[in-house]
N, C-alpha and C positions, 0 to 999 in steps of 0.2 A: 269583253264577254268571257265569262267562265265557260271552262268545258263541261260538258255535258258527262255526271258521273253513269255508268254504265248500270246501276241500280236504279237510278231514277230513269231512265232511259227504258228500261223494263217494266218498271213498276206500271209509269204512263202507256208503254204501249196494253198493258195487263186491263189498265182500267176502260181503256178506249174500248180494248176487243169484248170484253164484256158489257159496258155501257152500248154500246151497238147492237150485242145479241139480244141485249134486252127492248132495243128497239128505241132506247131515246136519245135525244138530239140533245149537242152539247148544252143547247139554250134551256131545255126541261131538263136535264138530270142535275144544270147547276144550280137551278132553282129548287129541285126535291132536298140538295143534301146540304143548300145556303152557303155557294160560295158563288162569284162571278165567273161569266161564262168564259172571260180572258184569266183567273186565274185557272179554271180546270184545263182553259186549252194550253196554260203554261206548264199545268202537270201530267196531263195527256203526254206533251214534248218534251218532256223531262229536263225541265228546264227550270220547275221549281217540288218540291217539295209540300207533303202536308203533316198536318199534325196526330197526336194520337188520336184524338177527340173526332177528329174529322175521316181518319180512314175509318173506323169505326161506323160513321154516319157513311160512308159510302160501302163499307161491306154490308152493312143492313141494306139498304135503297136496293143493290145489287143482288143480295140472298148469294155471296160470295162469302168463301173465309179469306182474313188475310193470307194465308201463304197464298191463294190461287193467283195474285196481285201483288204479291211480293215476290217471287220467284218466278224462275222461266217455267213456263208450263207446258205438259206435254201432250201430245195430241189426246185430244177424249175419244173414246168409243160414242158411237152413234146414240147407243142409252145412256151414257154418262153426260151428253151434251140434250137430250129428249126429257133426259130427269130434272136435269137444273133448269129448265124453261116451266116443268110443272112447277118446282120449287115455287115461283116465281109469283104463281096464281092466288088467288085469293079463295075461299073455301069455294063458293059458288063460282067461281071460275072452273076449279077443279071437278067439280061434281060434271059439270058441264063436260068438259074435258074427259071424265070418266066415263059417261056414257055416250060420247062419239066412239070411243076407243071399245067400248065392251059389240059396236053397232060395226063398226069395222074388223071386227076379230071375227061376229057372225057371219059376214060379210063373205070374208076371208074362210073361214070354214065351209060353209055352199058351194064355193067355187070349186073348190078339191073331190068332189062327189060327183 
């Protein structure tokens, strides 16, 4: 068994922590980006490698850039991690989204009075 390079080792854990944030299971995110669920879990473990073609098709799926997935990351701010879950929505998702948050700001402004 080869050793596990310290790049692929990051990258997989890069793509897990994101794959999770966004909520899906190894068996649906390898299905959205058409690879098998034992090869993602072989690159999860950094045990194998992907192509250009293919990070590509998971930085889209994910609304990730590659560096965030290629390099060690470091902690986000509350709204740099609240931003990218909006990223994530679809326009009527987002509208949605938008007026829970303008309904919780009023919310939140009453209380202070």
């Amino acid at each position: 068994m080869k050793p596990i390079k310290e790049e692929d080792r990051i990258f997989g854990e890069n793509i897990k922590r994101e794959r999770e944030k966004a909520g899906y299971t190894q068996e649906r995110f390898s299905e959205m980006i058409d690879m098998t669920p034992n090869n993602l879990s072989a690159v999860e473990r950094g045990v194998a490698s992907v192509s250009l073609k293919m990070l590509r098709r998971i930085c889209s799926v994910l609304k990730v850039s590659a560096d965030e997935l290629l390099y060690e990351t470091q902690e986000k701010s509350d709204v740099a991690t609240l931003t990218q879950k909006l990223e994530r929505l679809n326009t009527k998702q987002l509208q949605i989204a938008e007026e829970m948050f303008s309904t919780l700001l009023e919310a939140f402004a009453l209380r202070k009075e």
